[in-house]
N, C-alpha and C positions, 0 to 999 in steps of 0.2 A: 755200821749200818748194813742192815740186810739186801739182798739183790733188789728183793723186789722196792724196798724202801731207795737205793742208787736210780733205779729204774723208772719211780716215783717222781722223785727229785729230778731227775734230766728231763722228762716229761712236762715238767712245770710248766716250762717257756708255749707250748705248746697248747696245753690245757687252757695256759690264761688266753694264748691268743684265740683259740675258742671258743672260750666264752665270752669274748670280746666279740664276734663272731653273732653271739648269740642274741648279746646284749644289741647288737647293732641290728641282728632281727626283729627285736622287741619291738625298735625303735622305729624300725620302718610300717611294720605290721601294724602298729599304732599310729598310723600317719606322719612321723617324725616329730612333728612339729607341738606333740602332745606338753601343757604345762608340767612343770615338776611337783612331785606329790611327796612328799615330806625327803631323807636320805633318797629312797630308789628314784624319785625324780631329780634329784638332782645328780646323782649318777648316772644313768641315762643321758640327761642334757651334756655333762662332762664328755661318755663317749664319744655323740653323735659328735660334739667340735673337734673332740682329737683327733676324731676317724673322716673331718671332714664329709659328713653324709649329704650330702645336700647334691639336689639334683644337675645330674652334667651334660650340655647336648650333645648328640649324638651324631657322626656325621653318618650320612645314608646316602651314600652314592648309588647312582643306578643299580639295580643286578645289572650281572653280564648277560645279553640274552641274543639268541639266536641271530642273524643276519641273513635276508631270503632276497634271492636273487629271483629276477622276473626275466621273458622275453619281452619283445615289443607290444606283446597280446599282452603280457601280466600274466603269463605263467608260470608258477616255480621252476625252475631250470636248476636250482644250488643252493645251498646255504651253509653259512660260516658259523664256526660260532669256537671260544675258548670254554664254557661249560655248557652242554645241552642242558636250554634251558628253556622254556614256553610260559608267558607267566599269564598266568589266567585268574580274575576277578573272584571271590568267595563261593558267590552264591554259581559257579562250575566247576564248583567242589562237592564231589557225592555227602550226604549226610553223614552217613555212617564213616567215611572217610574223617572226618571233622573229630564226630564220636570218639576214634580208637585213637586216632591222635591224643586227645586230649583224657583219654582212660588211661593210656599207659603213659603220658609224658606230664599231665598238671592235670587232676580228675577237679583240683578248685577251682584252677582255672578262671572261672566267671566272677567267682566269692570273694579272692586274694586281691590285695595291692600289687606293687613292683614284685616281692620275693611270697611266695606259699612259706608262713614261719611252720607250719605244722612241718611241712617238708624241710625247711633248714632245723627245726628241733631232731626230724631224725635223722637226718643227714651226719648233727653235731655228735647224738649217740653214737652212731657206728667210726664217726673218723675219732672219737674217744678209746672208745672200743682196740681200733686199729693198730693208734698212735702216729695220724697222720690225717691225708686229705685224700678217705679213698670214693665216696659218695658227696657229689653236691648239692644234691634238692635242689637243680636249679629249676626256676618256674619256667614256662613257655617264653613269657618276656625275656628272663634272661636269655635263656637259650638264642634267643633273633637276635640278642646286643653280642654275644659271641660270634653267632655267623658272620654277623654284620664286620667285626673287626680282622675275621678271619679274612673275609673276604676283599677288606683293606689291604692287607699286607702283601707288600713287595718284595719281600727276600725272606728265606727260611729262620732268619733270624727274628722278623717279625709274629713269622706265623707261629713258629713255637713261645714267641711272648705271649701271641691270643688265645694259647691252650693251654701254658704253662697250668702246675696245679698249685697255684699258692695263692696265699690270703689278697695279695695284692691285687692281683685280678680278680678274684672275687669280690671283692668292693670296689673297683673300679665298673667292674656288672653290674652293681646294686646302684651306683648313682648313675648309670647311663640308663638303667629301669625304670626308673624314677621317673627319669625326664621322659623316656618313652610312653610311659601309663599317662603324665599327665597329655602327652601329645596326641594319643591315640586311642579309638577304643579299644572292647577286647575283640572284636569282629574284626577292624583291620589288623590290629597285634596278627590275630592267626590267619589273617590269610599272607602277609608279608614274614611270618615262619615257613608254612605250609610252600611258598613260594622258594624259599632262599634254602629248605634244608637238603642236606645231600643224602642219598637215598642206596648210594652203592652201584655199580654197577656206571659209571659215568653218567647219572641222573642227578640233574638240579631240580629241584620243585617238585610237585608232586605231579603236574602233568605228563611232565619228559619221563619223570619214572613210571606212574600211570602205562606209559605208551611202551618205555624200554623192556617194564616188566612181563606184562601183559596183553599188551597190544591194542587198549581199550582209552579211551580218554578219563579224567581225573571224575569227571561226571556219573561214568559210566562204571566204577568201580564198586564192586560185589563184596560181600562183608566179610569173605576170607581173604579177598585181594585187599582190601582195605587196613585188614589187621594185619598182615603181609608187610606192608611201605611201613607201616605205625612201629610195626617192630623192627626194622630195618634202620631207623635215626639213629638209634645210640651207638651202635656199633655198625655204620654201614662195610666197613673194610673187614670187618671178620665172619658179614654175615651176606657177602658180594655175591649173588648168585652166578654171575659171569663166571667167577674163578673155579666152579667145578662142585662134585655133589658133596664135597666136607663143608662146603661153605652154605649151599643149600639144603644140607642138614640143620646147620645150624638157624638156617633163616626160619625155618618150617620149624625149631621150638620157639623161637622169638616169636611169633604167628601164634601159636598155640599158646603162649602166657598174656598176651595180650587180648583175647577171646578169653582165657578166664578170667584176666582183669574187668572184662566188660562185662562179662554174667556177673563177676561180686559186687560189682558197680548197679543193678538190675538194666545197664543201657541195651542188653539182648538176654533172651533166658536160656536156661544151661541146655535146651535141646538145641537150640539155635548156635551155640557153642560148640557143640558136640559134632553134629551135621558140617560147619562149617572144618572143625579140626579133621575131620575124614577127610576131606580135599586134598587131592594130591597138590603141590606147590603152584603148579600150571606158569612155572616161567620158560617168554617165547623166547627173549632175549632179541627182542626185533633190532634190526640192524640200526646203528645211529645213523639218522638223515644226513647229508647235507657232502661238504668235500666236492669237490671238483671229479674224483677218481669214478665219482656216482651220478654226474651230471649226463644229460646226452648229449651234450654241449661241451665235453673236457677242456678243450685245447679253446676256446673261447672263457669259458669260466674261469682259466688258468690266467687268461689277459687280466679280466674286471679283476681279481683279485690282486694279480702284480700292479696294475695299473693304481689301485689305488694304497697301497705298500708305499709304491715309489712318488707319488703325483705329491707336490706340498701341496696343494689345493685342499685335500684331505687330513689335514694334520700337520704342524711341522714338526715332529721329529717322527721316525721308524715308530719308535713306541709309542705315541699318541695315534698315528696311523695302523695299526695291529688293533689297538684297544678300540679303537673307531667301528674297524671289521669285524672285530670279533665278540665283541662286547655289548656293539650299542642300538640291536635290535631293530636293523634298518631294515626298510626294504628298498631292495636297488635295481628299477625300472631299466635296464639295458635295450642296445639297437639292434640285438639280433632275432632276424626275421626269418622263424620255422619255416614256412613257404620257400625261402631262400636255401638256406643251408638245407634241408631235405633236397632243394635239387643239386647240388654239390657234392652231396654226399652218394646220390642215385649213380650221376656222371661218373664222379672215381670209382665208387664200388664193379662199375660195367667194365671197366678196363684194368684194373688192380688189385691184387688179392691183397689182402693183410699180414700174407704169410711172405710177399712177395719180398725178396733181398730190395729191390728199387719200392721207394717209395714217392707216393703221389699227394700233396699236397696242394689246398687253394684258398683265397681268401676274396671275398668280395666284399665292395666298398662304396659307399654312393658317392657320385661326385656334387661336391660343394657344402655337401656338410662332415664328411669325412666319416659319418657313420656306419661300424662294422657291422653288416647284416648278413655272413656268413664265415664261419673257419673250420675248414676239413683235412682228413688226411686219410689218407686208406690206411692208416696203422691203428690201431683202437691205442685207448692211453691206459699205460699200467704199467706193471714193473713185472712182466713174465718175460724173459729173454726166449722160450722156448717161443711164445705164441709172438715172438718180436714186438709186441708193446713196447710204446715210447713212453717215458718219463718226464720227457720235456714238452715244452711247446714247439714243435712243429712248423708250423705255420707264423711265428710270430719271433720277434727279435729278443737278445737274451735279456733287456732291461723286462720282457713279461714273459720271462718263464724259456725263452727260446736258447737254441743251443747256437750255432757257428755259421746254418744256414748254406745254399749251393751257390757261387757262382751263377751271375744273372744270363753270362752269355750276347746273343747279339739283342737280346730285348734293350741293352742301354745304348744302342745307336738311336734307338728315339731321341736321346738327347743331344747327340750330336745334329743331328737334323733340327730340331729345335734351333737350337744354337747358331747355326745356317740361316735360316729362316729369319730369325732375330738381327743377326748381322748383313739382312739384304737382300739374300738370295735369292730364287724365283725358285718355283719346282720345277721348273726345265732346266735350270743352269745344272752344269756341273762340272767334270772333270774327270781326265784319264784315269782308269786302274790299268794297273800294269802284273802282272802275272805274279809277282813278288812284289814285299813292302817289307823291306828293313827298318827295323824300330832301333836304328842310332839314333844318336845323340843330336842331330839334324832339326833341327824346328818344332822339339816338341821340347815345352818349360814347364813345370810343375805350378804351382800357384805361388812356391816361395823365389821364383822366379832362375830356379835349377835347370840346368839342362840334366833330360832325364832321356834312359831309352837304353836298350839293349844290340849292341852293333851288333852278338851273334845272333840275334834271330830273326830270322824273316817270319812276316805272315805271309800265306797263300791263300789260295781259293780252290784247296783241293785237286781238280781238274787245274785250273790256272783258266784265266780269259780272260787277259788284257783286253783295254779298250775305252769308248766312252760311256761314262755311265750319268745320268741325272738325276737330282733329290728323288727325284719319285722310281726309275728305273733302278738304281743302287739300292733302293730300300725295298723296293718289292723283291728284288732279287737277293738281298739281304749282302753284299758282296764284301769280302772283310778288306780290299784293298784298298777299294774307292772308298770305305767309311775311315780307313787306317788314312789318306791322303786328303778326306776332308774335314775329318781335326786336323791335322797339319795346319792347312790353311785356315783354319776359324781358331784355332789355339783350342790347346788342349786344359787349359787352365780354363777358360771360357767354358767348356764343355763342363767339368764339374763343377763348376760356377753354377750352371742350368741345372743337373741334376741334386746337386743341395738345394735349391731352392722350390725342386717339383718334392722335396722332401728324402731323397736319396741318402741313406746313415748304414754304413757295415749293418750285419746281423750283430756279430759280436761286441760291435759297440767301440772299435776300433777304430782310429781315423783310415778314412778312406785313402786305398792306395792310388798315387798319383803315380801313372805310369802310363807312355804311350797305347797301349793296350786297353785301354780305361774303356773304349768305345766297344771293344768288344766283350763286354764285361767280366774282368776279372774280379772284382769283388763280391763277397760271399752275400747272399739278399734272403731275406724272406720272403714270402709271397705277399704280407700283409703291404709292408713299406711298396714290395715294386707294382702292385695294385693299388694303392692311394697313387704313387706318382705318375700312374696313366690315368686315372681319374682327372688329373690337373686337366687333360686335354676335354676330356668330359663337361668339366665345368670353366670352361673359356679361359685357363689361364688361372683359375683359382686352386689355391693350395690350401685344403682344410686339413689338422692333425685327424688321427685316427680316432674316432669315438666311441667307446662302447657303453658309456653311461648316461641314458636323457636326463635321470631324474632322482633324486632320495630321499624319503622320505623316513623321517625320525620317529623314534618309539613315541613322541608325542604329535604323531602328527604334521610335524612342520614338513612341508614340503621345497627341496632347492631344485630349480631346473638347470640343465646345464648346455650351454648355447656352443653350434659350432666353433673354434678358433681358427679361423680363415684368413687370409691375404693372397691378395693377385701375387701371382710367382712370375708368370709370365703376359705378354702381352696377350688379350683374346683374341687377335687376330693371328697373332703367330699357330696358339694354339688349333687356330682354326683350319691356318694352311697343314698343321703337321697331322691334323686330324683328317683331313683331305686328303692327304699323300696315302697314309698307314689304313683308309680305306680300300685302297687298292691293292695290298695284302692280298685281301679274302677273293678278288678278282682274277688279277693280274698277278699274284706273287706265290710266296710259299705256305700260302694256305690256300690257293684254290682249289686242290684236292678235295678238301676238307670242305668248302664254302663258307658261305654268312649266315646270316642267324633272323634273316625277313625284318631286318631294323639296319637303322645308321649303326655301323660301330666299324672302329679303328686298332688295329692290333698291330703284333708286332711277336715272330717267332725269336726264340732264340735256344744255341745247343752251343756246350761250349768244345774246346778242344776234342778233338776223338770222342765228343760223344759223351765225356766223363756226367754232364747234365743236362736236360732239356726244360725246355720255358715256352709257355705262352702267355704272352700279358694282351688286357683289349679292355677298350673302354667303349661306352654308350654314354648319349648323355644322361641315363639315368642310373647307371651299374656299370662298376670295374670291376675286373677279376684278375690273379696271375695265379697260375698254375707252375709247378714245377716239379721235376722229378728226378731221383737221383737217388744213390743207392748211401745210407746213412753211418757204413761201415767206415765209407770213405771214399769218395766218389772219384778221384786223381786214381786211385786203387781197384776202384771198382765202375768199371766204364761200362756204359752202356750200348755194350757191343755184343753179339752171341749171347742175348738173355731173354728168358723165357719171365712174362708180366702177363697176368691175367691169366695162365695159361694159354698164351697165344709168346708161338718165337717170335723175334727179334733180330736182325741181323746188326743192326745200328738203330738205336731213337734218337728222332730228330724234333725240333717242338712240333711240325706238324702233325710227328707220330701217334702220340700217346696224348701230350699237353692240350696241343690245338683240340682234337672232339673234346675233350672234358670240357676244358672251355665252350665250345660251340653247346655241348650239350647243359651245362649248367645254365647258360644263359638264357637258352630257350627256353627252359625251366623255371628258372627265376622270375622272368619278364614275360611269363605267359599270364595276361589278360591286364598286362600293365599299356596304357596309350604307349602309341609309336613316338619318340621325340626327336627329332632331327639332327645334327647336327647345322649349326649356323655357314651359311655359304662360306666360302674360301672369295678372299678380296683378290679378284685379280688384278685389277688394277696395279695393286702392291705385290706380290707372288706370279701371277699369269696362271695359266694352266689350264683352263675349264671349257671355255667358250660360254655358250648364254645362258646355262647353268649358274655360272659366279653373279657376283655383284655386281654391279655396273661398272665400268672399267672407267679407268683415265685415260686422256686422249697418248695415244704411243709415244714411246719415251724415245731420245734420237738414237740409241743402239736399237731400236725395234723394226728390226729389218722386214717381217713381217705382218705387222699391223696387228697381233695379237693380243698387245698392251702389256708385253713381257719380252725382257729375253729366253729364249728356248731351245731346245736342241738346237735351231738353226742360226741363232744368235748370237753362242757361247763363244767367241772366236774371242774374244779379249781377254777373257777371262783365261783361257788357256792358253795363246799364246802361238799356237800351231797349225801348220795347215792339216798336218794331221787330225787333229778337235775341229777345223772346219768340216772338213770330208765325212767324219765319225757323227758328229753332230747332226751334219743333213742327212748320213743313212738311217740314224734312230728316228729322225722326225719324218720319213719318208719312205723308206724300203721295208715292206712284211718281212716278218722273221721268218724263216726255211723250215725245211722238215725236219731236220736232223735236230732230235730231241724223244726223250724218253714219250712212252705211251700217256701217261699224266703231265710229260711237261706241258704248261703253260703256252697258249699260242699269244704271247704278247705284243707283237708287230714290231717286233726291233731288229734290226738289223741283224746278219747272218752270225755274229759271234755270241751275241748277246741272246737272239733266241735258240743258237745252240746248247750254249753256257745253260740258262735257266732252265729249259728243257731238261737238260742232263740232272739237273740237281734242284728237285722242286721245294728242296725244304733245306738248302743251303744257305745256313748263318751260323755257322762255328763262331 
């Protein structure tokens, strides 16, 4: 036998399947279902059952499509999306777009069944020709039952089954055709092609590419840009105008054969052809929308997206939630409020460069529904180590994007006063500091009921200034003995007892370390968590989670709203007294420097060891905020000592430094032309303190040696033990403070240690 006759013969298998091939176009193209007509009908009818032709449905899951994130106004702020894609209705499809599509890819398009047989007849010619499967004729139908499966597939093992070239998936096309023709017309057929085909260049549809390519909408498309996308389907990876001018070479003859295809077709005449092929390519390559890295919102966009990654409310598993985000065409109504965060971002940019080693970070939060209506940072987000760009969230814990976060400093002696207050206390009671406080092993128990505590270390107060201090004078003066000596006595289990519950969680998502020191804040916070936990005070006691999503609405329309998750954390009256005390901060403590903000609000500085970080946390009852600053190299390493921020030195920052105006200034900012809202009186009665300001009192209790309806400085003698605390106690409630004190110290009327002391250090809370 001759070669070509070996050649012949091995071929066979081939040829017949072929024309097997062929015969099943027959059969289609004649509606299937056609009677048998003497032999060739009943050969025909034989195919169609051994080829099982009969129509199969087709599954059509969503496309994947865009995901747009809104502000509180409904303004685009972000969007997600895993293919850029915009899917847009027929008749917002230019004509001529329509036209060149269906000239250069099914010109019968309208004429055909499920398969064009004229196009499978020459299809059959040339993979004869070949000796193989090099041209398909697939029609337009087909084409949308490929993407469509393409678009199915979950692992590269699937997706090369839905492109494979073999007969098998070709008639598996032909009966999902079938089913499609009869489900659809040809008008939706091509607008759900038009829709789902990939275009090159990371464009789904013909909008997104519309836009990717040339900058213009699908509508708006010109009949050289239209012949452009038309010849870009079949080969969009080799004809990718992104990749560089070999590839938009070759886009620009695809473009030019598709223009003569439409002049031999008479859909445009060969001047109109010609004119149109002179066109240089005009690709803009406009940037893909959407990412977080392009939001002006980063480190907030970075949240909604972690938040709903991680939240089951959203999906339960990771991949269900991905496909939700990226897939399902949402638009996601968020609580943050431009008005807001533009003042946030004014405050740090006045005091912080972006270039600065120390970084300034802040998060505001409403209290009672926990809704995030600002997160800033003086670092822009991005991945340039030269321009210091952060890659992380910032502002936020590492469950949304955030990294290990600073040491909160003495901002978590708010909870220890809480915790005080809770178990009885008045704001005049208190107890001796003494110049040093050794953190042995002495009365402080973890929560697993450990004695816990360091016998080498003492805390101090810098200067030292033993003495009496009371809930309200310890706090404004921020004192780390008297706050180290009243967790002792309230339990220091008790204390983070309080702050778990005002919402208190590491940044990095670690359990919280349980260590005498805990009041002074050794755990590492972000600003979001320790601004929702002074909001507790804001909203009487109530603890809402953090909220950055109101509302979502589905590519169909459905709309979910999503309600604060609140519970009372603490009592409202506690909250109230502590809210009371930590007004006198901005007074009487280490923020009067700095001042208030022409509203109720409650704060609380804090800087930790030498300096390493500074904080200011503060609540209103209508906006929290906590500020913090620290240098992100490494803050134990890189102390906030001898450093130049904003272009302004530094000798040491303290929260009143740097933290406290930001804050003061954000606020002012935030709550400019919002009504004034009070805070709710302090119960004397229960606390003391106020005079005829408070609630109405109960009649004096039998320790109420003064008729003030409280124990108070002059009261405290039980509690302490000493004549000492007698003596100490009446000179706070009775003797002005001296001169001897810095130029800004504080003139708080306390006794000569105490307004030496505060004097000397007006922004003392390491």
């Amino acid at each position: 036998m001759s070669k070509r006759g070996m050649s012949l013969a091995g071929s066979g298998s081939k040829i017949a399947a072929l024309a097997v091939m062929g015969v099943a176009a027959g059969v289609l193209a004649a509606g299937v279902a056609l009677p048998a007509v003497g032999g060739v009908g009943l050969g025909v009818v034989a195919v169609k059952e051994e080829l099982n032709l009969n129509p199969e449905d087709l599954k059509e899951p969503p496309l994947a499509e865009r995901t747009t994130v809104l502000d509180a106004d409904g303004k685009q702020i972000a969007q997600f999306y895993e293919e850029y894609r915009e899917v847009v209705p027929l008749d917002q499809i230019a004509d001529i777009m329509k036209t060149a599509i269906i000239s250069i890819e099914d010109y019968r398009f309208y004429q055909h069944g499920p398969i064009d047989i004229e196009g499978t007849i020459r299809a059959l010619a040339t993979n004869l020709h070949s000796g193989g499967v090099s041209q398909g004729g697939s029609s337009i139908t087909q084409q949308y039952v490929k993407q469509v499966l393409l678009n199915q597939a979950d692992s590269k093992k699937e997706r090369a089954k839905a492109t494979e070239a073999s007969y098998a998936r070709k008639l598996n096309e032909l009966r999902y055709a079938m089913a499609i023709e009869k489900k659809y017309s040809k008008d939706q057929i091509l607008e759900k092609y038009l829709n789902i085909a990939y275009f090159g260049a990371s464009a789904n549809g013909v909008e997104a590419a519309a836009k990717r390519f040339f900058g213009v909408k699908a509508s708006e498309l010109s009949l050289a840009q239209a012949a452009t996308l038309a010849g870009a389907v079949q080969e969009p990876n080799a004809t990718d105008p992104h990749r560089g001018k070999k590839y938009r070479d070759a886009l620009v003859q695809r473009r030019n054969i598709v223009l003569d295809r439409m002049a031999e077709l008479n859909k445009i005449s060969k001047a109109d052809a010609a004119k149109a092929k002179a066109e240089k390519l005009g690709y803009k390559g406009t940037p893909l929308p959407g990412g977080c890295e392009n939001s002006p919102y980063p480190y907030f966009c970075m949240y909604v997206r972690q938040e709903i990654l991680n939240n089951p409310d959203f999906g339960k598993t990771p991949k269900a939630r991905l496909e939700f985000l990226n897939r399902g065409g949402l638009a996601i109504k968020t609580t943050i409020d431009p008005k807001m965060q533009a003042a946030a971002d004014k405050a740090i940019k006045k005091r912080v460069s972006p270039t600065d080693y120390a970084m300034a970070s802040e998060a505001l939060v409403e209290p009672g529904t926990g809704e995030i209506k600002a997160m800033a940072s003086s670092r822009a987000y991005g991945n340039s180590k030269r321009k210091k760009e952060m890659s992380y969230n910032v502002v936020a814990d590492a469950r949304h994007g955030g990294g290990t976060g600073f040491q909160a400093g003495s901002t978590f002696k708010m909870f220890t006063l809480v915790t005080a207050l809770a178990e009885g206390m008045k704001v005049n009671d208190g107890l001796t500091a003494g110049a040093g406080f050794s953190t042995g092993y002495s009365g402080f128990k973890n929560c697993k009921g450990q004695s816990v505590g360091d016998p080498s270390h003492t805390v101090t107060n810098d200067e030292g200034a033993p003495g009496f201090r009371t809930l309200q004078t310890g706090t404004w003066g921020s004192v780390n003995t008297f706050f180290m000596a009243l967790e002792q006595r309230v339990g220091l289990c008790d204390v983070i007892k309080t702050a778990k519950a005002m919402g208190i969680k590491r940044s990095d998502g670690l359990p919280l370390v349980e260590v005498p020191v805990f009041t002074l804040g050794v755990n590492e916070m972000d600003p979001l968590t320790v601004a929702n936990a002074f909001a507790v005070l804001g909203a009487r006691g109530k603890y809402c989670e953090p909220k950055a999503i109101s509302q979502i609405t589905d590519r169909d329309g459905k709309v979910v709203k999503y309600k604060p998750k609140c519970r009372q954390a603490i009592d409202p009256e506690v909250a109230d007294a502590a809210a009371y005390v930590l007004e006198g901060v901005f007074t009487k403590g280490t923020m009067r420097g700095v001042g208030g903000i022409g509203r109720d609000a409650a704060g609380k500085t804090g800087t930790t060891d030498s300096q390493s970080t500074a904080w200011f946390a503060g609540t209103t009852p209508d906006l929290a905020g906590a500020v913090s600053i620290g240098d992100p190299r490494g803050a134990v390493n890189h102390k906030l000592n001898g450093v130049t921020i904003g272009g302004r030195y530094y000798g040491s920052v303290f929260g009143a430094t740097i933290p406290g105006p930001i804050w003061k200034d954000t606020m002012m900012g935030a709550l400019k032309g919002v009504p004034k809202t009070s805070f709710k009186p302090i119960n004397s009665s229960r606390f003391g303190g106020c005079g005829s300001a408070c609630a109405p009192r109960k009649k004096a209790e039998p320790d109420d040696d003064d008729g003030d309806g409280g124990r108070d400085g002059n009261d405290i003698i039980v509690e302490l033990g000493s004549q000492e605390g007698r003596e100490q106690g009446q000179q706070d409630g009775r003797e002005p403070g001296r001169e001897q004190r810095r130029e800004q110290g504080p003139d708080l009327g306390f006794g000569p240690e105490q307004g030496e002391q505060l004097g000397r250090e007006q922004d003392l809370e390491r």
